[in-house]
C-alpha positions as CSV (number, residue, x, y, z in Angstrom):
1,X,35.8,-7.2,-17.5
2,X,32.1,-7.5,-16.4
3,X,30.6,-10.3,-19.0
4,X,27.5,-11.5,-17.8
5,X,27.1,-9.6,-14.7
6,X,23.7,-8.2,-14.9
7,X,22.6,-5.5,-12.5
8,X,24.2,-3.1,-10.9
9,X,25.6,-3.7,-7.2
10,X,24.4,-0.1,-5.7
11,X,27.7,-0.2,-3.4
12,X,26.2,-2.9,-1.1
13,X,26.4,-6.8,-0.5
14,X,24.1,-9.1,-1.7
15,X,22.0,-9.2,1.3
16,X,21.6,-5.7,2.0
17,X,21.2,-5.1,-1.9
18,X,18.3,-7.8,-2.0
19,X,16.8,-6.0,1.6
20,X,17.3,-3.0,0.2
21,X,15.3,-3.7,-3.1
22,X,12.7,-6.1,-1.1
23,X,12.0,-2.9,0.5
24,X,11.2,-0.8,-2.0
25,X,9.6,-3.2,-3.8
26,X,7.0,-3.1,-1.2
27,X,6.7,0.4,-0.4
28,X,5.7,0.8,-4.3
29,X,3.3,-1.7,-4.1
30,X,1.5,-0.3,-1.1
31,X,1.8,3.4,-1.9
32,X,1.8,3.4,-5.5
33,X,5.1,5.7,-6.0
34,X,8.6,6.2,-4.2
35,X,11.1,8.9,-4.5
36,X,14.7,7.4,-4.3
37,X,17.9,7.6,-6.8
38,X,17.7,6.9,-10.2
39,X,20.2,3.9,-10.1
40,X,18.1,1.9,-7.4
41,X,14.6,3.2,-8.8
42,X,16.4,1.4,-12.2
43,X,17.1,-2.0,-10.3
44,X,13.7,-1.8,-8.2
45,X,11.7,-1.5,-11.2
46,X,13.3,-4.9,-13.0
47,X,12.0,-6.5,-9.3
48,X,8.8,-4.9,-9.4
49,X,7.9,-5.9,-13.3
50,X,8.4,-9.5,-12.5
51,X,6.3,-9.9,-9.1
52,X,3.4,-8.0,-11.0
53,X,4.1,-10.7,-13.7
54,X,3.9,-13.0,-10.8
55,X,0.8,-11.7,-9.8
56,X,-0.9,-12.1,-13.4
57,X,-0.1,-16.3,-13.5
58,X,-2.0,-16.4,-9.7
59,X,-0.3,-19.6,-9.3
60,X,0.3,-20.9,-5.7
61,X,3.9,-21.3,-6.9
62,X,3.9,-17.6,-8.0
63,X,2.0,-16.9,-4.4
64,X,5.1,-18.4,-2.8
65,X,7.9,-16.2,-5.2
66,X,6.3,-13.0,-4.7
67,X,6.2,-13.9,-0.5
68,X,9.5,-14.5,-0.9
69,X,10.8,-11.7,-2.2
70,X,8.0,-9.5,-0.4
71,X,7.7,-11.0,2.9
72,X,4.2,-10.2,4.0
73,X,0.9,-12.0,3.4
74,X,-1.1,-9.1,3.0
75,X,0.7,-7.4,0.5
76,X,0.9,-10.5,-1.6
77,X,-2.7,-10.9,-1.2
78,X,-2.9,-7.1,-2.3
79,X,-0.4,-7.7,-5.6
80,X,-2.5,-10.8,-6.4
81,X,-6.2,-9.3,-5.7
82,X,-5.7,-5.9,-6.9
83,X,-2.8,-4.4,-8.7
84,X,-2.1,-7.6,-11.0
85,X,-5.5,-7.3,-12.4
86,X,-4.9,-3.7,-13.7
87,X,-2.3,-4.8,-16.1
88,X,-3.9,-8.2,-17.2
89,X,-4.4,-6.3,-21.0
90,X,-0.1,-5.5,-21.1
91,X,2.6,-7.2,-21.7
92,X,5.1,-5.0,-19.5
93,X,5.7,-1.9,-18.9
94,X,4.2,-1.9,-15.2
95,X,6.4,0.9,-13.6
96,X,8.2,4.2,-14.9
97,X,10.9,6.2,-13.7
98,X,10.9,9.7,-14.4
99,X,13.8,11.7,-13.3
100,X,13.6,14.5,-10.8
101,X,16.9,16.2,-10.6
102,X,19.3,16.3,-8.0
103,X,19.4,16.1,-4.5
104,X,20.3,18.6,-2.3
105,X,23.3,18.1,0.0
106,X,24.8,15.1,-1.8
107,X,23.7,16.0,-5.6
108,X,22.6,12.3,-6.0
109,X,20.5,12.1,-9.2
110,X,16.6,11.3,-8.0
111,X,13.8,9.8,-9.2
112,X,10.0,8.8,-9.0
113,X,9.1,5.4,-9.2
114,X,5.6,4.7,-9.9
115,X,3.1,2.0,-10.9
116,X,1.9,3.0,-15.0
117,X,-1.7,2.5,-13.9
118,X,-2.7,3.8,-10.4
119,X,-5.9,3.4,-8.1
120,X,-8.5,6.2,-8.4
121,X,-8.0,8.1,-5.4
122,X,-10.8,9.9,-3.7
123,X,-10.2,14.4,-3.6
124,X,-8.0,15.8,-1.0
125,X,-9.8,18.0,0.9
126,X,-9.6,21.7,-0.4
127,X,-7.9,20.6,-3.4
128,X,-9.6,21.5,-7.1
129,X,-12.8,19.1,-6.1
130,X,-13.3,20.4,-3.1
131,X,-13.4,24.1,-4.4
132,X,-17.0,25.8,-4.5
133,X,-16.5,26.2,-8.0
134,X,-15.9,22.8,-9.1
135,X,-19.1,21.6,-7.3
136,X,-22.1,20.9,-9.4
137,X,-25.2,24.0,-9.2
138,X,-28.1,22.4,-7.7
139,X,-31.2,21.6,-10.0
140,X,-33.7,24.6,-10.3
141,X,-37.0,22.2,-8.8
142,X,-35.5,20.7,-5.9
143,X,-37.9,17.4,-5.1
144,X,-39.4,17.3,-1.5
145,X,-36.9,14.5,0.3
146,X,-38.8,11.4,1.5
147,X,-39.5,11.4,5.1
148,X,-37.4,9.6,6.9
149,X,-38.3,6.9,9.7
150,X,-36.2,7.9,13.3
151,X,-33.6,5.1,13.7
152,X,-34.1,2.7,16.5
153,X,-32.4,3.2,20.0
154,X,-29.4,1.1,20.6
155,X,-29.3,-1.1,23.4
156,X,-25.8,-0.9,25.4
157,X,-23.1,-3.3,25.0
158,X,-23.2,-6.0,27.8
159,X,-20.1,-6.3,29.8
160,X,-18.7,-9.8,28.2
161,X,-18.6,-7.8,24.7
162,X,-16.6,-5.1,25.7
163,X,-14.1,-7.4,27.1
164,X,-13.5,-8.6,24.0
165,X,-13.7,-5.2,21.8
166,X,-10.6,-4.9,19.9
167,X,-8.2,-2.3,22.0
168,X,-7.4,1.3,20.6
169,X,-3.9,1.4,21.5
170,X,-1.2,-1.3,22.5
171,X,-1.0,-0.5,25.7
172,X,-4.2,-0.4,26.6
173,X,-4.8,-3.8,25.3
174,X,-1.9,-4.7,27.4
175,X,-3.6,-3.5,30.6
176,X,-7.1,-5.3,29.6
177,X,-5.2,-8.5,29.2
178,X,-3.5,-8.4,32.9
179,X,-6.5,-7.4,34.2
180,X,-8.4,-10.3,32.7
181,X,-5.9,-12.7,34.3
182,X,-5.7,-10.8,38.1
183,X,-9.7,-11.4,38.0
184,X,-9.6,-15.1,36.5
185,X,-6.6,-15.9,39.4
186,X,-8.7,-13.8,42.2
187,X,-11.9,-16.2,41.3
């Protein structure tokens, strides 16, 4: 008999189940929506409702449950800052899971899990904004633009300051940081 066992196990121990879920949890809160099966978009969402409930106290104490469930400082800082506050006027209901059908190759049952309230996002490009149609017909009387003043030159970066302009890659960081220490052990 199962009498007060709440959740289902998803075939895994309890450390890979609570990785497993920590995971998702955190890929939902940074891209908004998942795809994954029904039964673990079911046991991510319980997870998810309670650290944006976490997120609407803004305690420090509540700062240090979500951390430790989601493991990263700046997603924390991103549950507390700006997807708590979309849901300060609801009592629950934070995340949905709509069902999508089955998978292909193993016929698992799969589903989207999704914050209720997502960000605005800007229009991809050639989607229905970006169309020639859906862009407003300019006014009849234009106005004559403002002249505008030509921008002042730019003097060039000294030397010191591109020393310590942040990299483009790894590597190449890498190779400014050995050089720095060959020239400071050749002087």
């Amino acid at each position: 008999m199962r009498h007060a066992r709440a959740g289902n196990r998803l075939s895994r121990t309890s450390e890979h189940r609570r990785a497993t879920l920590s995971n998702m949890a955190r890929n939902v809160l940074q891209h908004g929506r998942i795809r994954t099966t029904v039964a673990k978009a079911k046991e991510a969402q319980r997870l998810i409702d309670r650290l944006v409930g976490l997120g609407k106290d803004g305690s420090v104490h509540s700062r240090r449950l979500a951390y430790r469930v989601l493991k990263d400082r700046g997603l924390v800082k991103q549950l507390f800052a700006d997807v708590s506050p979309r849901f300060l006027d609801c009592q629950g209901g934070y995340t949905r899971v709509l069902k999508l059908g089955h998978r292909p190759g193993d016929g698992a049952a799969t589903a989207l899990l999704e914050l209720t309230r997502l960000p605005a996002r800007a229009p991809r490009a050639g989607g229905p904004a970006a169309s020639p149609k859906a862009q407003p017909k300019p006014k009849a009387k234009a106005e004559p633009a403002a002249p505008q003043k030509p921008a002042a030159p730019q003097a060039p970066k000294p030397k010191a300051e591109e020393a310590h302009a942040k990299p483009k890659r790894f590597f190449e960081g890498l190779r400014g940081f050995f050089r720095q220490k060959k020239a400071g052990a050749d002087s």
